[in-house]
Every structure is written in C-alpha cells, then in structure tokens.
N, C-alpha and C positions, 0 to 999 in steps of 0.2 A: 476576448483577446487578453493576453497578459498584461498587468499593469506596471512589474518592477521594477522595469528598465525605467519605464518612464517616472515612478519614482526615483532612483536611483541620480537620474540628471538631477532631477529637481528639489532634492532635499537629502541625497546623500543617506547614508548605513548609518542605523546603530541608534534611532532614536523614534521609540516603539510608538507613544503615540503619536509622532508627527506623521508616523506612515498609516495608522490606523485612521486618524483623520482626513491622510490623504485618497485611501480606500475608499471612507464614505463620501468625499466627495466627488470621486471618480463612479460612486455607485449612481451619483443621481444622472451621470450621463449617458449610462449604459439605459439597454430597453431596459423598461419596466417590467423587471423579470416578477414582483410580486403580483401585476396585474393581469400577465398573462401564465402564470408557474404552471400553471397545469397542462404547458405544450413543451415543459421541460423538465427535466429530474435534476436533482440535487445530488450530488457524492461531498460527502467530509470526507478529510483523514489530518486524522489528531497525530501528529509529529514532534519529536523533541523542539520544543520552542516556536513550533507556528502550527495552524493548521493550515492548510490546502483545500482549495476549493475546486470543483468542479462542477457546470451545471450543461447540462448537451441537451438539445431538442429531444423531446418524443420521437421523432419522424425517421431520427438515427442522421436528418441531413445535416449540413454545414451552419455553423453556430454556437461550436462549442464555446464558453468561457470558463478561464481557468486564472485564478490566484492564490496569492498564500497571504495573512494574516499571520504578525509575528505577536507572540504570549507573553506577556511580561513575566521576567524569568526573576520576578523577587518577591510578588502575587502567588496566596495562596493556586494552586494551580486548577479549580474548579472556579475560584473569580477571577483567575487570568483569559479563562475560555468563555465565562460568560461574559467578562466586559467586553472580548472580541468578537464573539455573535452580535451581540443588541447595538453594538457600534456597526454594525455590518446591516441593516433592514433589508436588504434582498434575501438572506438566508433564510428569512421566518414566515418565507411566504407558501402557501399551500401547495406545494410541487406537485406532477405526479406520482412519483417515487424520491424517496430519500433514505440513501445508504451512507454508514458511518463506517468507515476502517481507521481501529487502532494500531499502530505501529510500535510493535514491542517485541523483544526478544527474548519474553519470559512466558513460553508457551510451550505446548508438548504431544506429538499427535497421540493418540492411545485409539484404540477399538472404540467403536459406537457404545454407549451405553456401560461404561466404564464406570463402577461406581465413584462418586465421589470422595470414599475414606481411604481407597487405593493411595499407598505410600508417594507414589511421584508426583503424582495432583496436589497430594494436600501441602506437601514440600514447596509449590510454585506460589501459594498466596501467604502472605503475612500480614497474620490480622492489626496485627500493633501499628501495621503504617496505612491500617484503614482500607485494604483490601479484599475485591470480590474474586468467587471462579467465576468466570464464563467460557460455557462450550458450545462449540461450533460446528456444524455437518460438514466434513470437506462431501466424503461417498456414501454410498450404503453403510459398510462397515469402518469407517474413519471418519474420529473428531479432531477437532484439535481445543485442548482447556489450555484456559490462559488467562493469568492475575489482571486487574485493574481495578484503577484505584474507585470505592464504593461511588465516594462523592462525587464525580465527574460523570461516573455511569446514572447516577439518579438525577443529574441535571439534565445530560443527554437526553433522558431517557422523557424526563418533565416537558423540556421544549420540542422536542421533535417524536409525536406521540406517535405510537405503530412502525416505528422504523429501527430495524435491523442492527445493532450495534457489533460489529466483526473485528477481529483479528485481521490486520492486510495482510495476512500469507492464507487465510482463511481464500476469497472469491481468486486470489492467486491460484493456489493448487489447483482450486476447481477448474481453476481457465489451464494449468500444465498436465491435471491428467486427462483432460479432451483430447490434446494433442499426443502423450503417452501411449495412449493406446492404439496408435495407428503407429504402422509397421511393425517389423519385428526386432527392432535394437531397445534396448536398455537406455535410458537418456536423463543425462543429471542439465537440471536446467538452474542459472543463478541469475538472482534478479538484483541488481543494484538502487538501492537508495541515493536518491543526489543530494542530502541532506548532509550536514557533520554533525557528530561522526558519522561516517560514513559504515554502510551495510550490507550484506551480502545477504538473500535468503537464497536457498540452495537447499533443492528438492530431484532425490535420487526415484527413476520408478524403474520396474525392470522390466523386459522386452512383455513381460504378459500385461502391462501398466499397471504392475502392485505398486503402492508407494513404500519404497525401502528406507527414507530416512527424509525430516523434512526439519530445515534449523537455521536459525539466522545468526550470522557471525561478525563481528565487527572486524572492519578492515583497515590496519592504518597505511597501508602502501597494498600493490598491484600483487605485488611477493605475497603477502599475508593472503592474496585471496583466491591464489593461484594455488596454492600450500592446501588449502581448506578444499578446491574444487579438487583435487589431486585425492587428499586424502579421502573424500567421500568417495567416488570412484572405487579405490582399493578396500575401503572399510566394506562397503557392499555388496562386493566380490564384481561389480562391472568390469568393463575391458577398456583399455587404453586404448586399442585397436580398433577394436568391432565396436564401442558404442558411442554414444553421440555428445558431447556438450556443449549448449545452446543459450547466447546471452540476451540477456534485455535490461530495460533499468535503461540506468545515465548513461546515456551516450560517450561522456569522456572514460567513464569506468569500464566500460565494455571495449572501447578501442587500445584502449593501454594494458586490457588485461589477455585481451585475444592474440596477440604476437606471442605470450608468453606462455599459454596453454600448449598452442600448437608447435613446442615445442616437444612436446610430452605427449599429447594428445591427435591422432589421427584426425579426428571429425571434431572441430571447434571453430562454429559458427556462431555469429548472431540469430536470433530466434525472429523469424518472419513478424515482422509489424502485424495487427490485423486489417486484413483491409476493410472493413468494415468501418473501420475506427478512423479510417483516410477521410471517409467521406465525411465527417464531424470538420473538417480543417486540420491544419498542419499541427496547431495548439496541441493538440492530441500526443505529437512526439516527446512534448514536451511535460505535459502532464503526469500527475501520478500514476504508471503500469493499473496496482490493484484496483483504482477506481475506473480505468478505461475497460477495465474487464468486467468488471462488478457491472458496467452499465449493460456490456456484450451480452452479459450471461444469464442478465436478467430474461 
C-alpha cells in the first residue's frame, strides 16, 4: 500500500530525511518482504528527485506495494540514491526478478544494431558530465540509446547484480506496440508522468504497427501537450479522423487533456488499464505505468 499520505499527515513536505526515516520505519511493519522476496519482484524507477518503488507478488495476485523515496537534491546524485536504498532494507533483498527504469528525456530510437559513432548517438552523451550510452531492444528491428549518468549506472549495476537497467519509455513502447498492432488505424499513444515537471512520452505507430516517431516532451499546461499530441499526428502523416489517440499516465493529466484533443481529434480516448494489473489491487492505478508493464511483460 502507499505510505505518502500517511506521511504527509504526520510530518508534513519538504524534509527529506524525516520522510526517509519515516519510510524505514514504516518498512519494519510491512511483511517481511526480504524474507519472503522470492514470491515477489522488485521494479525501480529513478525519477527527477525521488525514486519509486514497486514490488507485486509472483502469482500476479493482490499485494502489490508501491512508494517513492525522495533524493536529496544537494547530494552528489549517485550518494543521494545510494543513501536512499541502504536506508530502505526491503530493496536489497533477493527478489525474483528486478527491474530498473530510468526516466529521462535524452534518448533516441534508431534501428537495431546502429553503430555507436553514428552522429545522433554520439550527440546524446556527454562525456564531461560523466556519462554512458545505453541501448535498449524496444523490437526486432528498434532500439532506443539513451545518456546516463556512468556513476549511478555502476552503483545500480554493483547493488542489484543481473538486473536490467532500462529507459521507462524502453518496457513502455514494448507494452504500446502489442497493442499497435491489432487493428487497422494508426495510433499515437501519450503517457503522462505525475511527477514535476511534468512529462509527456508520446509514441506514434502506423496502422501496420511501425513505430513512426517515439519522444518525450515537457509539459507546462494541458495546451502545451495537446500542441505536441497535434503536431505528431500531422508530422507523421496520421489522420485526425480515422486514427486513434489513447491516454494513460496521471490520471489528472489525462482528464484535463482529453476534453481538449477531442476537439480536434475524432478518437481520443483513455487507453484501457490492464487488467491483468486489476488483480495486483487498485495501488496499481496509481503506480508508475512503465513498471506495471515492465512486470506484464515480463
């Protein structure tokens, strides 16, 4: 279950470790997820200023829990995240599966197998502020490479050995061309971050489920991300008419932005929950998209 609110009575915004101590105390009353981890998976996802947590049974039933850990924003940013793991002991316990998504907007899809000295790739990392490429399989023939930072990837990579370190638009896409490819309309789908600032990823595919165009956009109002679902649309030649766009993400960014599509937009729906993911508990709405799918798609 989430813990914020019930921080939030009790000790009030804006003072990082009193909520990281209040986390690990609220850890020791939760199950014993280190004792039993291997009837549960783990998901990270590393966020401007907090990570998020997710851990859901094996079984796929009801049990999910879900929080966030906020990162001290004055902390180098590789001991901001480890002071918030080791303060955290449920995270370090032998799961069955654990998956990591990055959330960043410095990413790029290219063809599989793209070399590395290819002009656009080598453009997205800069080595001066200490960063790596990583590439990611969305399909057969699509990756998506994308910067982060070395040191934060080699601690990941130390404390949680054998686990997947991804892009969140990475198990995203894969979870939007499943759906792509059934029927025949073209379908731009845009996933909302509930985090500030606030984010749009927005991935175009066409009626044969190619991926036409896949990018994440910062939104400061409903306009700005209405403008951006608009102009992908027309950038890759889709129809206003005949094809589809389909929201997920924050529930308040998706109600304030769907009045405003369909004005313009014929088919501008919310994108079907999974149900699959029902069966975990309601926690799941509220959770972060890419890890509830990351766990799907496993």
């Amino acid at each position: 279950m989430s813990r914020e609110k019930d921080f939030d009575k009790s000790a009030g915004h804006g003072c990082i470790l009193a909520k990281i101590a209040y986390l690990c105390k609220m850890n020791e009353m939760e199950p014993d997820y280190r004792g039993q981890a291997r009837r549960y998976r783990l998901g990270l996802q590393l966020e401007p200023g907090q990570l998020r947590v997710l851990i859901t049974p094996v079984d796929g039933e009801a049990g999910l829990h879900q929080f966030s850990i906020p990162l001290d924003p004055t902390a180098d940013p590789a001991k901001a995240l480890e002071d918030a793991i080791y303060a955290t002991p449920m995270l370090l316990g032998d799961y069955a599966s654990i998956g990591i998504t990055v959330v960043t907007d410095n990413f790029i899809p290219t063809p599989a197998g793209l070399a590395e000295a290819g002009a656009e790739v080598c453009d997205l990392v800069d080595e001066d502020l200490g960063q790596m490429l990583v590439k990611d399989t969305i399909t057969g023939d699509i990756q998506v490479a994308w910067a982060f930072d070395r040191k934060l990837f080699n601690f990941l990579e130390r404390t949680f050995r054998n686990c997947p370190i991804r892009c969140s638009v990475t198990p995203l896409t894969r979870f939007l061309h499943a759906k792509a490819v059934r029927g025949n309309t073209g379908k731009v789908f845009v996933h909302f971050h509930g985090h500030n600032p606030r984010r749009a990823d927005i991935a175009a595919f066409g009626a044969d489920g190619r991926l036409l165009m896949l990018t994440t956009k910062p939104c400061r109002s409903e306009a700005d991300a209405a403008y951006f679902v608009l102009a992908t649309i027309d950038s890759t030649g889709l129809s206003r008419t005949d094809d589809e766009v389909q929201i997920c993400g924050d529930a308040a960014a998706r109600d304030a932005i769907l009045p405003i599509l369909r004005r313009y937009v014929r088919f501008a729906v919310p994108l079907i929950f999974p149900s699959e993911a029902f069966r975990m508990g309601r926690e799941a709405l509220v959770a972060p998209f890419p890890l509830i799918v990351q766990t799907l798609c496993e």
